[in-house]
C-alpha positions, 0 to 999 in steps of 0.5 A: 096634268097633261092635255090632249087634245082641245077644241071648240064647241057651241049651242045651236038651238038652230041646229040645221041652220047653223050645220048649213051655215058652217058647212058655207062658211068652211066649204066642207061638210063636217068631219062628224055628224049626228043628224039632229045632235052633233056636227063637227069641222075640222078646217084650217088649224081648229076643230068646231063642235056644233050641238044642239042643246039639252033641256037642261041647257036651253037659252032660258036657263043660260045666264043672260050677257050683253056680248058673246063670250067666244067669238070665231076669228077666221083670216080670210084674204078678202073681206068683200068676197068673204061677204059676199060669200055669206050673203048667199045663205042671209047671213048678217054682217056688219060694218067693215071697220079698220083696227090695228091689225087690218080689217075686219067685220063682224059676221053672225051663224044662225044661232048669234055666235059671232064670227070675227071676219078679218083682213091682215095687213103687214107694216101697213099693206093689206094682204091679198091675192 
């Protein structure tokens, strides 16, 4: 077997919203686009599908979980700013916690997939600009 090619891809039952939502959080509109169907990202090393789900694969027939089982994990350089920037589209974001590699916080898109905002720090000094 050999692959090609992989990337990520997530349900929007908020399809408009979470298009809108990555377009903020990348500063870019999508690479591909599919009115009502299909955006995708390509931004800083990953590639980010976003669909709109079928019938078929509507959140009533998803099995139900406590915790996200994907999570987006983006570097950023500050977190404040980061925030801030997101609090212009209503985004919820939670508590900023400190954790062995630095700092980070929890961020959500329209739809609930969680975004995992963090802050590096490097033998114990946070890196900013």
């Amino acid at each position: 077997m050999r692959i090609q090619k992989a990337w990520v891809t997530i349900a929007a039952v908020e399809f408009d919203r979470s298009v809108q939502f990555y377009r903020h959080l990348f500063q870019q509109e999508p690479s591909l686009f599919t009115p009502a169907k299909y955006a995708e990202f390509e931004a800083f090393g990953i590639r980010l599908g976003i669909y709109r789900p079928t019938t078929e694969e509507s959140p009533e027939k998803a099995p139900i979980t406590l915790f996200p089982a994907v999570s987006l994990c983006v570097q950023i350089e500050n977190l404040e700013r980061t925030i801030a920037h997101l609090d212009q589209v209503d985004t919820f974001v939670g508590e900023i916690r400190s954790v062995s590699h630095g700092r980070e916080a929890y961020a959500y898109d329209p739809d609930g997939n969680r975004i995992i905002l963090y802050e590096q720090f490097v033998d114990g000094l946070e890196l900013r600009s």
